[in-house]
N, C-alpha and C positions, 0 to 999 in steps of 0.2 A: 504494500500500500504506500503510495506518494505519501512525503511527511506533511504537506501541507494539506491534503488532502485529510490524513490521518486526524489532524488538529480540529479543525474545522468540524467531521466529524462527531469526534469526541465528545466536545462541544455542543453539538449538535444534540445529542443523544442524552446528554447532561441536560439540558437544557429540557427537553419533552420533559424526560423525569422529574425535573425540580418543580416542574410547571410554574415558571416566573412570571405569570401573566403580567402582572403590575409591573413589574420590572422594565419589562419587554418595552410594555406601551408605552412608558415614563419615556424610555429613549428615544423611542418611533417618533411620540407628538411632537419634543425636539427638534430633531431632525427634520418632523417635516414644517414645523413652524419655521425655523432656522432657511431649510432650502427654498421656503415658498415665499421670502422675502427677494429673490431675485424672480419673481414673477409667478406667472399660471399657469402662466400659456409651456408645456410640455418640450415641445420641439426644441425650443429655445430655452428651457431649463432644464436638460439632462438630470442633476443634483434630484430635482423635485420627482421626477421620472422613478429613478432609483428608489428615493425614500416612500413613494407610493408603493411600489413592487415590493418593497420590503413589509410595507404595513399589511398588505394584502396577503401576503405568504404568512404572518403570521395571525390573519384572522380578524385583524382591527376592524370593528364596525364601520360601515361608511359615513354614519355623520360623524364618528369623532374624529376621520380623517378630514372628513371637510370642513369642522371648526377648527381644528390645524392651523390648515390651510390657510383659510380665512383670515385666522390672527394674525401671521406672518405675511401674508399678502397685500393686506388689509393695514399694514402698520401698525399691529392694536400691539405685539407682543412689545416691549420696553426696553426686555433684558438682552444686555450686550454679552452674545456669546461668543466664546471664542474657543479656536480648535489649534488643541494644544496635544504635543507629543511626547510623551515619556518614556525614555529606555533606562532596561537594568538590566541584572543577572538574577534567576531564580536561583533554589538549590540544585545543585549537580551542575552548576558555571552554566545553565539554559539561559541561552537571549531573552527578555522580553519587552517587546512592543505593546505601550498603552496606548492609545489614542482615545482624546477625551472633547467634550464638548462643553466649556464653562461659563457661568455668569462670575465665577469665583476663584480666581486660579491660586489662591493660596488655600485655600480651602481643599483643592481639587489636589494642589499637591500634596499638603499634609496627610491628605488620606492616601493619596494612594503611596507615599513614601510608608509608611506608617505601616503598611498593607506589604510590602517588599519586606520590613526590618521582622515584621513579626513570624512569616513563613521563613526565614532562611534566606534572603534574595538581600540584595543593595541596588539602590535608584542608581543609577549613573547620570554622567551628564547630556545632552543633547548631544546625536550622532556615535554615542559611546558603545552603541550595538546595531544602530543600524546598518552597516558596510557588511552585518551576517546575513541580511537580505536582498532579496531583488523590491522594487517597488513598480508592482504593474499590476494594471488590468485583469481583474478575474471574471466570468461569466460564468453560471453553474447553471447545467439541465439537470433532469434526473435521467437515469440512462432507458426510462420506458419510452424517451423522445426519440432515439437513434443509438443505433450499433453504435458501438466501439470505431471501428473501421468508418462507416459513413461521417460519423461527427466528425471528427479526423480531418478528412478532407475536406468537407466543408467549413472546419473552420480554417484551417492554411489557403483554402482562397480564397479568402476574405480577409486575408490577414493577419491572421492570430500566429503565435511563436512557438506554442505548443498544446500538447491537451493530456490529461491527466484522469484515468477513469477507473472507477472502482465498480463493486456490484453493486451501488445503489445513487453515484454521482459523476456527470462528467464534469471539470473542472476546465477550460478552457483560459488560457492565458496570452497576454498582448502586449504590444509598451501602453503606458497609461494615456498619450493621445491617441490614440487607436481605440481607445474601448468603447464609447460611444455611438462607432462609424461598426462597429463589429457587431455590436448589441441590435443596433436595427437589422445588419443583414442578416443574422441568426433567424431576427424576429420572426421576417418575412419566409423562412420554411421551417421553425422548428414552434414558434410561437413566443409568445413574451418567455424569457429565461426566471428562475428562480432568483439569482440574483445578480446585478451585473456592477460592479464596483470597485475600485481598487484598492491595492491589498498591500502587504508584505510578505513575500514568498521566501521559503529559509532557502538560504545557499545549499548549506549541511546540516544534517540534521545530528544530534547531540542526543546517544543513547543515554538513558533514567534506569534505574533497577526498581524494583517496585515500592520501595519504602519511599526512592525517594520521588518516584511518580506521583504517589499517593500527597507526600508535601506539596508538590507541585502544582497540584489540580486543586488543591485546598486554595492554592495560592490564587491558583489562576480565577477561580469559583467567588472571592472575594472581592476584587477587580471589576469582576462584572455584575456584580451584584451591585456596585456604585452607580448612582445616576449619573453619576458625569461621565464615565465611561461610554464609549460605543464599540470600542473593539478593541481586542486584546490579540497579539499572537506569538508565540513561541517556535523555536527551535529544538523542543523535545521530540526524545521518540521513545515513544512511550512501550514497554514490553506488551506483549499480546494478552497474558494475564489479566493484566489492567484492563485493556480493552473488552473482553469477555466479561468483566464485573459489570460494567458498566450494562 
């Protein structure tokens, strides 16, 4: 299994389990009050685009997407957020990428440093772990859209750089101006994608034993459990044990 895939994943599956609904949507409305401030109109807001796709996959009713909307569109929301990035090391020297969304960025970092000292991890400074990724475009189907082999080729002529596929996700990859001009062409024969947004992809992935997997996902579980968070990503690889608990 592709490590980035692997994570994501993981995640994923954590995530159904915990059933974070509140959580979920805390971030969503954000998001889309945040992206709906550069406009409505679709075409011309990609950001908005995605944040919709995202509320939608995970269930968000339609008015409380379009009171979002509305607020941010509308001028009504107040609060100056801003998108701030945080890298450290977990336990077992794992990169980790936070990316967060704040009205509060002292706040946003005490907690999540706070969050790193307590599991075993230390914050670093800006750029201190990102050079362990790539930073590009990701588009996810699930694989009952298309073979292995067809998606493949459909996405290399449209441009994509590569594609990553497991039994239950294909993961398609781009440079990050490219993802938008990829997302429509998908669109048009495979249909709206799951999610199409960009990411940090591990270079190398950085074998865990299971104690210290177990910290790790404590770690990483805590992170995202923050409102100001919206995405978290590592360079673990997590033993298969783990993976089957979950």
């Amino acid at each position: 299994m592709a490590g980035h895939s692997q994570f994501k994943n993981i995640m994923h599956r954590k995530g159904a389990q915990d059933a974070k609904r509140a959580k979920i949507f805390t971030k969503l409305i954000r998001e889309l009050t945040v992206a709906a401030k550069g406009g409505e109109d679709l075409e011309n807001n990609p950001r908005l685009r995605t944040a919709i796709t995202a509320a939608r996959k995970s269930n968000m009713p339609k008015d409380t997407m379009e009171r979002a909307i509305k607020k941010g569109a509308g001028g009504e929301d107040t609060a100056n957020y801003e998108e701030i990035r945080y890298e450290g090391y977990g336990p077992g020297g794992v990169a980790v990428i936070v990316e967060a969304l704040t009205d509060n960025r002292n706040r946003t970092a005490s907690n999540v440093r706070s969050t790193f000292s307590k599991y075993g991890g230390n914050l670093g400074e800006s750029n201190s772990v990102s050079f362990q990724f790539d930073h590009v475009g990701a588009i996810h189907y699930p694989t009952s859209k298309a073979s292995s082999d067809s998606i493949f080729e459909l996405a290399l002529e449209n441009g994509a750089e590569d594609v990553d596929s497991t039994d239950s996700l294909h993961e398609i990859f781009c440079k990050p101006s490219h993802l938008h001009s990829l997302r429509d062409a998908l669109s048009k024969s495979l249909g709206e994608p799951e999610s199409a947004k960009l990411t940090w992809k591990p270079i190398n992935m950085i074998a865990v034993d299971s104690d210290t997997a177990e910290t790790l996902l404590k770690l990483l579980d805590v992170l995202e459990d923050n409102d100001d968070v919206q995405e978290v990503y590592c360079n673990g690889d997590f033993p298969q044990e783990v993976l089957d608990s979950l």
